[in-house]
N, C-alpha and C positions, 0 to 999 in steps of 0.2 A: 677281430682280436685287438685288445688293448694294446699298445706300446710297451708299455709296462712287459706285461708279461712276455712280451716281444724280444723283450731282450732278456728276460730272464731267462727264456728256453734257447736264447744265442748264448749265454753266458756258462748256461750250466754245465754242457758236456765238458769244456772245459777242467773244470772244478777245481780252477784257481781260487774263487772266491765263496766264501760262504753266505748263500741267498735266503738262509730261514730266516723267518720273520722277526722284526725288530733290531737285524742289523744294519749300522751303516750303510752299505754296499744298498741292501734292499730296498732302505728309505731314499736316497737317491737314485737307483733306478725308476722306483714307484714314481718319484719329481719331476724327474726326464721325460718317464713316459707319460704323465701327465700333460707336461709343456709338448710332446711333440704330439698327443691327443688334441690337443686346443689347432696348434699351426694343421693340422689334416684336417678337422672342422673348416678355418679357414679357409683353404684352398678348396673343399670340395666345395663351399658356400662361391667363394669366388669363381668358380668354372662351372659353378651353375648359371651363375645372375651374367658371364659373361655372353652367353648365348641368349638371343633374344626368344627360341622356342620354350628356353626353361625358366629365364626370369623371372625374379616378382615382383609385383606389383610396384613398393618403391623402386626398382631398379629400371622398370619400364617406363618408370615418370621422370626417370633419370635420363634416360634417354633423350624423351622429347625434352626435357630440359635443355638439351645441347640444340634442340629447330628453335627458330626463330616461329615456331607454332604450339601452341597447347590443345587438345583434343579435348572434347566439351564433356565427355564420358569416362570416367575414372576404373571401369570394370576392368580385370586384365586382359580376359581373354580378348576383348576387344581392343583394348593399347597393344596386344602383341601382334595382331592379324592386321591391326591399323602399320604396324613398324614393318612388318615382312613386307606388306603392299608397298609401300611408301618403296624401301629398302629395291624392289624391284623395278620399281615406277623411274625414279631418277634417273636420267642419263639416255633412257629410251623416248621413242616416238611416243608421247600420251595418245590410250585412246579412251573415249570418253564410258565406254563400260568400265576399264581399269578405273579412270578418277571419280565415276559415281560409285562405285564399291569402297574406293577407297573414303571421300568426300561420306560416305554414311557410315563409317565407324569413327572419322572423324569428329564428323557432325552432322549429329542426325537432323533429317530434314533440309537437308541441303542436298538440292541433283543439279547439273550441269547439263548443257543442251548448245549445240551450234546455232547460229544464224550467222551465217553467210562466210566468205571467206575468213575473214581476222576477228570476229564477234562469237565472242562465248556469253550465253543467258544464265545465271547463276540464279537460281530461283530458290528463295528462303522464307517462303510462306507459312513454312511449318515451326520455324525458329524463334523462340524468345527475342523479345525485343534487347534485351540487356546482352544477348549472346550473336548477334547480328555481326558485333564490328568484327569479334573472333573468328565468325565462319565467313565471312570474306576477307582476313588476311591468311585462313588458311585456304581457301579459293584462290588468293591471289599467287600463292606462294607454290602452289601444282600448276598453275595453271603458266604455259608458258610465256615469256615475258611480251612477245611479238602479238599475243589475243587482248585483244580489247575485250573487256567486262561490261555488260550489261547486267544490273539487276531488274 
């Protein structure tokens, strides 16, 4: 239901004011309900884009605009699956099935692999050359500070 008539049918029982069409009273409620039509637009758009499961597309690239990382892949479904991962990844033990799941929505073509205690293999055979520096500063940026990098 519109505003508008929102408040015409709060107004009516009343029947202080006279609501048929073309008077005062009606042309500014119609204004009201207009303006409070647009701010609920608003809000429902802003408590969508607030949640990362509902977001779109610009608001997901807004995101990764706040990481010190940009994702080589602009689809959403994957910037959103890329943000949830990430979102649980922080803070916890990485294990290396989480960071290659994550690391290939980030950037495809990029897997991770141990060798030896403090040595992670960041292997990027499949990746553009021009897009190489990107997926090892997002390699370096998951990968915790104490692992030494081998490509």
């Amino acid at each position: 239901m519109q505003y508008a008539t929102y408040l015409r049918r709060l107004l009516e029982p009343m029947g202080a004011y006279d609501l048929s069409d073309g008077t005062q009273v009606r042309c500014e409620l119609d204004t009201l309900g207009q303006s409070l039509d647009a701010v609920n637009a608003a809000i429902e758009e802003n408590l969508c884009n607030g949640i990362p499961l509902t977001a779109d597309a610009k608001t997901l690239q807004g995101y990764f605009a706040l990481l010190p990382l940009q994702p080589l892949d602009d689809d959403p479904d994957k910037l959103r699956a890329a943000l949830l991962a990430l979102l649980k990844l922080r803070g916890r033990s990485v294990s290396l099935t989480a960071l290659n799941d994550l690391l290939a929505l980030l950037t495809p073509g990029v897997s991770v692999a141990t060798e030896g205690t403090n040595q992670v293999h960041v292997a990027m055979d499949k990746v553009k050359s021009p897009q190489r520096a990107q997926a090892y500063a997002i390699a370096a940026f998951l990968l915790p500070c104490q692992a030494e990098i081998v490509i």
